[in-house]
C-alpha positions, 0 to 999 in steps of 0.5 A, spaced: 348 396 627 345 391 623 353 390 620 350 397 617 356 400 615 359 407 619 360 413 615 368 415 617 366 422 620 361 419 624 366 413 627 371 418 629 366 422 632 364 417 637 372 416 636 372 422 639 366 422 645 368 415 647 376 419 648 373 425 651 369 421 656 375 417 659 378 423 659 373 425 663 372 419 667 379 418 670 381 426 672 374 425 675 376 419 679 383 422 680 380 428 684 376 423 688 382 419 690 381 413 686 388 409 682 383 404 678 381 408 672 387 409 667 386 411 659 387 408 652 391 412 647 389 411 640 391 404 637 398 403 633 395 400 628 389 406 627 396 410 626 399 408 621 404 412 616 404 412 609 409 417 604 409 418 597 415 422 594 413 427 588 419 424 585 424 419 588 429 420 582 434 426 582 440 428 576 447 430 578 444 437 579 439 436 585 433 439 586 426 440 590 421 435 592 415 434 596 413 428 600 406 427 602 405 424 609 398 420 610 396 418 617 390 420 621 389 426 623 390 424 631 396 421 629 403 425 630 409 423 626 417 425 626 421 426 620 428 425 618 433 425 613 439 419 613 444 423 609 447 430 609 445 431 602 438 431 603 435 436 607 428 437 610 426 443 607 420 444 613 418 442 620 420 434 620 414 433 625 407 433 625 400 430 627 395 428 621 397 428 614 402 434 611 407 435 606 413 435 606 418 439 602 426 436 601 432 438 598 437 434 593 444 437 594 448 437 586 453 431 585 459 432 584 462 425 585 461 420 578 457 415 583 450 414 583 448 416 591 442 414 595 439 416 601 431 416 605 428 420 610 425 416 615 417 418 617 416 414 624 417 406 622 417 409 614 423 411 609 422 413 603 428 411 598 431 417 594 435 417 590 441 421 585 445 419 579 452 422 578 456 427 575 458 424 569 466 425 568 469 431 563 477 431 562 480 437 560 487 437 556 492 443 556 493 441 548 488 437 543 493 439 537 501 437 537 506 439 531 513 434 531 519 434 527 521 429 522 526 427 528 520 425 534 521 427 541 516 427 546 510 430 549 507 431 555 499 433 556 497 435 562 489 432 565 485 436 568 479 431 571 472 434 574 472 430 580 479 426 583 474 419 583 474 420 575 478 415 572 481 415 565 487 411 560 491 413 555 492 410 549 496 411 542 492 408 534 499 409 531 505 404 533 509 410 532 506 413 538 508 409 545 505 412 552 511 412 556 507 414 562 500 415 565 497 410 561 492 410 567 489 415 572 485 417 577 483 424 578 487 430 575 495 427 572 499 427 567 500 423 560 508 423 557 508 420 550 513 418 545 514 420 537 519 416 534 522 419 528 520 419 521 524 418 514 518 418 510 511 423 508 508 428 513 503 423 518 498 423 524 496 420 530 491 420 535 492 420 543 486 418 546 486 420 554 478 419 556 475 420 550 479 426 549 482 426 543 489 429 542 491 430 534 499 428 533 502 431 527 509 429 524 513 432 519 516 430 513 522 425 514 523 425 506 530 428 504 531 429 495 537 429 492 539 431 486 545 429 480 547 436 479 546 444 481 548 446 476 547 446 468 549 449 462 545 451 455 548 454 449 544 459 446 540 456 441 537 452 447 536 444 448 534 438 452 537 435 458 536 432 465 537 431 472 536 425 476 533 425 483 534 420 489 529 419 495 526 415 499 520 411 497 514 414 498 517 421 498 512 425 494 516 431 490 515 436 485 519 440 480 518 447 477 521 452 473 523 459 474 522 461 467 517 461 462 523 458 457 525 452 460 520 447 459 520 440 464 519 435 459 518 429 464 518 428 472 514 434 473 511 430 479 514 423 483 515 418 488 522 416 490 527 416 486 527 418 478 528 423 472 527 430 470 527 432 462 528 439 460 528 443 454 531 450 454 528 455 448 534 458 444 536 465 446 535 471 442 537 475 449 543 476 453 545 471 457 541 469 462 540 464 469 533 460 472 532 456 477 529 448 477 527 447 483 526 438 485 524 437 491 526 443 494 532 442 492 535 448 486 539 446 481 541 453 477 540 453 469 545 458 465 545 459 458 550 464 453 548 470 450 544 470 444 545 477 442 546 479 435 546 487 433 544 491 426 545 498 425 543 503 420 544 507 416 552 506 417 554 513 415 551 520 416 552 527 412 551 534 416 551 541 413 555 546 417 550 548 421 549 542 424 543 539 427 540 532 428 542 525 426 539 518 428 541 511 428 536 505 428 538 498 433 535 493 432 536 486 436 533 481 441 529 484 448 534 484 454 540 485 448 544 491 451 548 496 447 552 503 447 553 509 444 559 513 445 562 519 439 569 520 438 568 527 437 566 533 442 562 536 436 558 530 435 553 529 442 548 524 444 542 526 445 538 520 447 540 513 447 546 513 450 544 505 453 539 501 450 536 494 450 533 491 444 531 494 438 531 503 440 534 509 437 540 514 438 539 521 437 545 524 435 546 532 435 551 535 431 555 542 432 554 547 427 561 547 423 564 554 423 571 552 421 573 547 413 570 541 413 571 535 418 569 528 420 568 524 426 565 518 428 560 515 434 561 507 436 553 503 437 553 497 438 559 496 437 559 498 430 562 503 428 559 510 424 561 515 420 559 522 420 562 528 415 560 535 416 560 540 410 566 546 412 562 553 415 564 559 417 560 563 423 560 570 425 560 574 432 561 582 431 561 586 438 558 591 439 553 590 436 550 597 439 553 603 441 550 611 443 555 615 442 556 623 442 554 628 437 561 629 436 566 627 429 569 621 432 570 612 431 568 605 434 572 600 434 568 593 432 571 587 432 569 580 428 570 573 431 569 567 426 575 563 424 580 563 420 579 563 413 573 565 414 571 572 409 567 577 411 563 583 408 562 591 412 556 595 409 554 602 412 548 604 411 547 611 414 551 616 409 554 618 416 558 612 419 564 609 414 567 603 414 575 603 414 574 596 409 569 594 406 572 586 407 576 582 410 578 574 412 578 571 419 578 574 425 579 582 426 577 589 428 575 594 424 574 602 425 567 605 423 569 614 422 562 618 425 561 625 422 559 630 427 551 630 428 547 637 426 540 634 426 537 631 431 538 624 435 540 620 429 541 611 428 544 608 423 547 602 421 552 598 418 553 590 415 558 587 418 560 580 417 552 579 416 552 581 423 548 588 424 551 594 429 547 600 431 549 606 432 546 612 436 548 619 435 546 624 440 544 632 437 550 637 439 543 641 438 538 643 444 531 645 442 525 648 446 517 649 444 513 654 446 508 654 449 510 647 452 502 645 449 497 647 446 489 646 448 482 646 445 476 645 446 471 642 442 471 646 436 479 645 434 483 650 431 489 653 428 496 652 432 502 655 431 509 653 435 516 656 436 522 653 435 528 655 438 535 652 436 541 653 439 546 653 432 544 653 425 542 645 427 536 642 422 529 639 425 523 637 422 515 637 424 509 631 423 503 630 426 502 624 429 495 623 429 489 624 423 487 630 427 491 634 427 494 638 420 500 640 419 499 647 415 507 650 415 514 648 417 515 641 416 523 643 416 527 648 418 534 650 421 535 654 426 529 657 430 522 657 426 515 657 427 511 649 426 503 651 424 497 646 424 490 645 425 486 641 430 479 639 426 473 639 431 472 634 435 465 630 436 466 625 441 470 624 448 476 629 450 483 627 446 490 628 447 495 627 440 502 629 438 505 634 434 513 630 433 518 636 432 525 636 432 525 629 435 521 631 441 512 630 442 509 635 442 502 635 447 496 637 443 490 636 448 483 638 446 475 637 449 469 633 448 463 636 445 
């Protein structure tokens, strides 16, 4: 060949003739009986295996890969994994180069793993890294009184190869058990008691972080719990003891007391206090230190001016008013001595307001009582007044003679007038003092129904008297067209009894008998009418009579 160098497809093609013709030769041979011919395999150093995985790393999760087998093509190899966590993915054997695909099984250990898979008389090293350990804890927050008391977390690892320690970054917080662990657990911790301000801790159980907070174990003490203030007010003070460190505050309930000093402090001090004057009825706040209570009472202040002091009322009564003035809360009363004086309004009170006195109209001498406000006491003098009341004060009555009794109320010596205004009715006297009754003489009537009226104590009676007369109009009615007319009625009486006769209407005109006795006769005259029909009346003897007439 000259050293002249072989492309590889021609070598493994005389490779392959070569392989062919031994082949050959020696069934040939056999067929022939000879045993001296035998046959060379492809050489082990010719079939040599070499692998490269797509990646040889994996997280704790797993995942997929390749390895990629190259040999020569007349070479078979054999393929194995040397861990269960990694699988072959496809055939484990072959001839020639290939691919192999695998599979990495997730982690759930925190210890990194390795494994290979073997190909023939080579591994392919394939490694995994752990799974990072979590803990879970039942609480990441605990609340304990001033007093302490322990606490117990429970702790929930994600794999029983975790391991973790408790610890405490306060020394008031002792681990009393579970200061190290392997897996799932428990952690007991001890809180001791506190005498001074709120405070927190932390508990650390791999790398989780359990918040301790702890109550107050301050306590406030005061000198008093209760003050007293005059009404016009002052300083004064009370004294507060607590530990050191204990923060505490002091605050009013009310506007009028005023803390001075010692709003705010430490341990132990003095709060300075001012109470305003009182224009007021007694009163309480509270002063609160350290949430300690300490009751403030002050005296009444009240003062009260009424006026006027008296009042004048005529006798027919009538209102009144008196004016209070004194501080805002101040509480007062009206009351009167007497039933004719009331009070309308204002019967309690407080601070500066009005009564409303309501005084009964006099019917009796002059009299005097008195209403009691605020505590003063206020005269009221009403002038002497009489009132009357008579009954009835109307009567109908027959057309007959005869009497009515009519009784006057007023009170004693109260004087009284009777005046009669119809020629008909006569009083039996003319005047008269206090309560009484007196007797009214009625002449029989010979007209139609009359009235008449008496003056009685400034009181008016009515009177009205029926007709011993019955009347009749013939025709009944009268109508007209729209021309009018002439129009004449008869009247017919039973006895020598009186009438008269009017129009009622501007229509119709009387032309006779405005009046008569006994039976008569009535004229009129209905003037034309130029517009809608119309009806008017004719009054005769007490009675309408219906005049109708048409439109044009």
């Amino acid at each position: 060949m000259g050293g002249k160098q072989v492309p590889v497809s021609a070598r493994l093609y005389r490779q392959h003739v070569l392989y062919a013709t031994a082949l050959l030769s020696a069934l040939w041979g056999a067929a022939c009986g000879s045993a001296s011919t035998t046959v060379t395999a492809p050489a082990q150093a010719r079939c040599a295996v070499t692998t490269q995985a797509n990646t040889a790393s994996f997280p704790p999760d797993g995942g997929a890969g390749t390895l990629r087998i190259s040999t020569n093509r007349e070479c078979a190899w054999s393929a194995r994994s040397e861990a269960g966590w990694l699988a072959l993915a496809s055939p484990g054997s072959g001839q020639g180069e290939a691919t192999l695909e695998f599979k990495v099984a997730s982690n759930e250990t925190p210890d990194t793993r390795n494994a290979a898979i073997s190909v023939n008389d080579q591994r392919q090293q394939i490694s995994q890294q752990g799974r990072p350990c979590e803990f879970h804890l039942s609480s990441e927050r605990e609340s304990v009184e001033a007093t302490g008391g322990d606490r117990t977390i429970q702790v929930e690892a994600t794999s029983p190869q975790c391991g973790w320690t408790a610890t405490a970054d306060v020394p008031w917080i002792t681990i009393v058990n579970g200061r190290e662990g392997v897996g799932n657990g428990a952690v007991t911790f001890r809180i001791e008691a506190g005498n001074g301000p709120p405070r927190t801790g932390k508990v650390t159980i791999g790398r989780e972080i359990v918040l301790v907070e702890q109550g107050t174990g301050c306590s406030v003490s005061v000198s008093t719990s209760r003050v007293a203030i005059d009404a016009e007010g002052g300083s004064a003070s009370v004294e507060v003891a607590s530990g050191a460190g204990c923060a505490w505050t002091a605050a009013a309930s009310v506007p009028w007391i005023t803390i001075i000093a010692g709003r705010e402090g430490s341990g132990s001090g003095t709060v300075n206090f001012r109470v305003d004057a009182a224009t007021g009825p007694q009163r309480t706040a509270t002063l609160t230190i350290g949430g300690q209570h300490v009751l403030i009472e002050q005296g009444t202040g009240c003062t009260f001016t009424v006026e006027p002091s008296g009042l004048t009322i005529g006798a027919q009564g009538g209102p009144g008013v008196i004016q209070v003035e004194s501080g805002a809360g101040c509480a007062w009363t009206a009351v009167a001595d007497s039933t004719w004086i009331g009070v309308r309004a204002g019967a309690t009170g407080q601070g500066t307001g009005r009564v409303d006195l309501a005084v009964s109209a006099n019917s009796g001498p002059s009299r005097t009582g008195s209403a009691t406000i605020a505590g003063r006491t206020i005269s009221i003098a009403q002038a002497s007044g009489c009132t009357y009341a008579i009954a009835p004060q109307s009567q109908s009555i027959a057309g007959t003679a005869g009497s009515l009794v009519v009784s006057v109320t007023t009170a004693a010596a109260c004087p009284w007038t009777a005046t009669s205004l119809a020629d008909w009715i006569t009083p039996s006297s003319s005047s008269g003092t206090g309560p009484g009754e007196l007797r009214l003489g009625i002449t029989a009537n010979t007209s139609p129904a009359r009235a008449g009226t008496v003056t009685i104590a400034g009181r008016t009676i009515t009177i009205n008297q029926a007709s011993q007369c019955t009347y009749r109009l013939v025709p009944p009615f009268l109508e007209y067209d729209a021309n009018g007319g002439n129009g004449a009625v008869l009247v017919i009486v039973s006895g020598p009894c009186t009438w008269t006769a009017a129009s009622t209407v501007d229509w119709i005109t009387m032309a006779s008998g405005l009046s008569g006795v006994g039976d008569g006769v009535v004229q009129f005259v209905v003037a034309p009418n130029g517009g809608p029909a119309r009806t008017g009346f004719v009054r005769i003897a007490g009675e309408s009579y219906t005049v109708r007439q048409g439109s044009r």
